[in-house]
C-alpha positions in Angstrom: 9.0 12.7 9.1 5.2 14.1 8.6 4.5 17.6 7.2 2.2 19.9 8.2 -0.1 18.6 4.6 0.5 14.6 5.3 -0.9 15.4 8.6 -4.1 17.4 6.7 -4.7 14.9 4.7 -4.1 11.7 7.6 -6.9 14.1 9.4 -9.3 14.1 7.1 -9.0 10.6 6.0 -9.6 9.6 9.9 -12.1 12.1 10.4 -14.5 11.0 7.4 -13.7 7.1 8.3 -14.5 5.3 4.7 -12.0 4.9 1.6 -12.0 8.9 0.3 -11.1 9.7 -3.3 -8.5 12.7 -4.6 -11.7 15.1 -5.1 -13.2 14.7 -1.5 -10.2 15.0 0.2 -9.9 18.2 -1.5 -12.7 19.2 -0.8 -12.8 18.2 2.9 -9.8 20.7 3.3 -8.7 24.1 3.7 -6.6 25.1 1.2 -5.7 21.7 0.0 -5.2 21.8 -4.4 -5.9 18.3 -6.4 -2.3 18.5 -7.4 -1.0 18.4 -3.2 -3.0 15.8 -2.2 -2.1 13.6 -5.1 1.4 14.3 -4.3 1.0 13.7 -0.2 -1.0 10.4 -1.0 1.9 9.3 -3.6 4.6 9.6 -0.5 1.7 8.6 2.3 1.5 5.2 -0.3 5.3 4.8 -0.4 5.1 5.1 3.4 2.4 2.8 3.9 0.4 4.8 5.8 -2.3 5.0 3.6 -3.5 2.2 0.9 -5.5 1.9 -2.1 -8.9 0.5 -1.1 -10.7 0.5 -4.1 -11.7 2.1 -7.1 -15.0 4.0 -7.8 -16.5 5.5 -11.0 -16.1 9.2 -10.8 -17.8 11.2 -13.5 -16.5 9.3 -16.5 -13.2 8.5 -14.8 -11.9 5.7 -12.7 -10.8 6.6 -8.9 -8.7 5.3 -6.4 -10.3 5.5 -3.2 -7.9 5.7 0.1 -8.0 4.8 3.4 -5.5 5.2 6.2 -3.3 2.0 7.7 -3.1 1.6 11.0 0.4 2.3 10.9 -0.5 5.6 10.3 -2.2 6.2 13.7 1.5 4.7 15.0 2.9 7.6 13.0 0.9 10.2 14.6 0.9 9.2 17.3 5.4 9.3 17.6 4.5 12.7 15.5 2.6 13.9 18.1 5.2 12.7 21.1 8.5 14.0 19.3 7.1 17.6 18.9 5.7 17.3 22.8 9.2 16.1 23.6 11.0 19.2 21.0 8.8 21.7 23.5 9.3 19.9 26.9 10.5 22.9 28.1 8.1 24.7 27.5 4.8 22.5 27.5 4.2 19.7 29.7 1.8 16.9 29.4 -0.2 18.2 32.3 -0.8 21.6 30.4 -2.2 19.8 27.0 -4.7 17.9 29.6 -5.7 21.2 31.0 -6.1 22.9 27.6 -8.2 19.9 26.5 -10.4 19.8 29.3 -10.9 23.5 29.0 -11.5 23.4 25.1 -13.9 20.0 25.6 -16.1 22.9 28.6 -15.7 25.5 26.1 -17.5 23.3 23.1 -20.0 21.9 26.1 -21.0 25.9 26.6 -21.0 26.4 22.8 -23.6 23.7 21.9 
């Protein structure tokens, strides 16, 4: 099961779309400390939903760089349906369309 920092990290690894080291990560984050995201990529690794894919000169240091697996999408994806599912009663699928339809005319209005 994901965490609320795996899924930060999954995010921003997505969101940028080329192999990220430890530092940007960080720094792409709210909150996020060098010491967390080493940790979360340690268990994503062990998962394999993200993978080593390849190693850059950093300062005077060598880096992993990381990119996310497919199977990671997969993940978030069954994430993303089990909590839907936890709040059924609640939520339906028909309100998260709405909400996203009014948040996509809200950013529309914004721009």
């Amino acid at each position: 099961m994901m965490n609320e920092r795996d899924l930060d990290v999954l995010n921003i690894l997505w969101k940028k779309q080329e192999p990220m080291i430890v530092t940007e990560i960080v720094n792409e984050g709210s909150g996020l400390t060098q010491s967390t995201v080493t940790a979360v990529l340690r268990k994503l690794l062990h998962a394999e939903l993200v993978e080593v894919s390849g190693v850059t000169h950093s300062g005077k240091v060598l880096s992993r760089q990381y990119s996310p697996t497919e199977a990671s999408r997969e993940a978030i994806i069954k994430h993303m349906l089990d909590e839907l599912n936890r709040f059924s009663n609640i939520v339906t699928l028909e309100d998260l369309k709405e909400r996203q339809k009014q948040q996509k005319q809200q950013k529309k209005q914004q721009s």
